[in-house]
C-alpha positions, 0 to 999 in steps of 0.5 A: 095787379098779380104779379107774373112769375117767369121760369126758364125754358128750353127746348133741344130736339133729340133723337131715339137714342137719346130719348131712351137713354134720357128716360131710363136716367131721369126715372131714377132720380125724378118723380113722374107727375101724378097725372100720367097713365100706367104707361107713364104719359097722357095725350094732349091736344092743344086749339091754337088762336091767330089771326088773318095776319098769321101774327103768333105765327110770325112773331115766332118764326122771327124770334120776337123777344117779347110775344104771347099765345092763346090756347085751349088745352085738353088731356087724354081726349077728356072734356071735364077738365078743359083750360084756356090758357095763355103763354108769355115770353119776355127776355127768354122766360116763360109765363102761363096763365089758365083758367077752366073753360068748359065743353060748350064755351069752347064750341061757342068759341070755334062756332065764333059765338064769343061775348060770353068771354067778357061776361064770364068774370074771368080776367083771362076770358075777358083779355082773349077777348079783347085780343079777339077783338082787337086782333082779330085772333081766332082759332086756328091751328090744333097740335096733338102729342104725346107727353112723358113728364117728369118733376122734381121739388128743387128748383120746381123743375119740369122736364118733358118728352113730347112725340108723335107730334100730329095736326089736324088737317084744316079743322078746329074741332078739337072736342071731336075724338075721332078727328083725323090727325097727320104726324107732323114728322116721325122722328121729331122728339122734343124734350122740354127743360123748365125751371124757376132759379136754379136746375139741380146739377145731377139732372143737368148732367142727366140731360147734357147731350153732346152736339145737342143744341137749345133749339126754339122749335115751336110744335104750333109753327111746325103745324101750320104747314098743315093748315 
């Protein structure tokens, strides 16, 4: 059986001060991943699963030590490179496993056309659907954003700035480039800290904010108001 890998992860909201003093420090001693645009971000919109029950939902509104989530995520509004994955946490660490779904496997899933899942081969195609079985999870909610990320060697850190928060209102279709999008709220900034043993003491000092608290706020949670 593959081991899983766990890495910290915390989360602080921050104000626009903060974000623009916390980006001009973090280019000059972190490296932008390769992935971004000349601006220096990529969008990403993210197909949430839950079920009837709200189970995702609830397990996160009550802080459940031990709970996981399924998602389908694209990058920049592109459909060649789409990944199903699924995000674990355990003891306050973080797991994310994925896999490539393509264009007409996602369509099949929001259409709830999905035994292809079982047939495909896939270890993590297979368990969402017996979760989609067993749980009645389905896609639910889509959460769009803008990401500035950063990355440094030592201690695999991973560091990002999500914006412009927005949700589809009452729609799956997340393949639909034109699909209509409400900001959940302008001024919520989230800058996200992810780590494997250790975070090098010069970004933890770049990143310390006075009054600035850990919060475990949740972009999917947030959207749901929505729908």
């Amino acid at each position: 059986m593959k081991t899983l890998n766990f890495r910290h992860e915390y989360k602080h909201y921050i104000n626009y001060a903060d974000y623009f003093i916390i980006r001009q420090r973090l280019k000059s001693v972190m490296e932008l991943d390769y992935h971004v645009s000349e601006e220096g971000e990529y969008h990403i919109r993210s197909l949430y699963f839950d079920n009837y029950k709200d189970k995702v939902f609830n397990e996160k509104i009550h802080g459940l030590d031990s709970r996981e989530k399924f998602r389908i995520r694209c990058y920049n509004k592109r459909y060649d490179v789409i990944q199903l994955e699924k995000k674990s946490k355990l003891h306050g660490l973080c797991n994310k496993q994925s896999c490539k779904i393509d264009a007409e496997e996602v369509y099949k899933i929001i259409q709830n056309d999905y035994d292809f899942l079982i047939k495909s081969g896939k270890p993590l195609m297979v368990e969402l659907y017996t979760k989609m079985k067993s749980q009645l999870i389905k896609p639910k909610t889509i959460v769009d954003y803008i990401r500035e990320p950063f990355i440094c060697n030592s201690g695999n850190v991973r560091i990002t700035i999500d914006r412009d928060i927005r949700t589809g209102v009452n729609s799956i279709d997340m393949l639909n480039p034109d699909l209509p999008t409400v900001p959940i709220n302008d001024m919520v900034i989230i800058l996200e800290v992810k780590y494997d043993e250790y975070l090098p003491r010069i970004i933890a000092d770049i990143i310390q904010l006075k009054d600035r608290q850990a919060t475990s706020f949740s972009k999917y949670a947030a959207c749901r108001i929505y729908g």
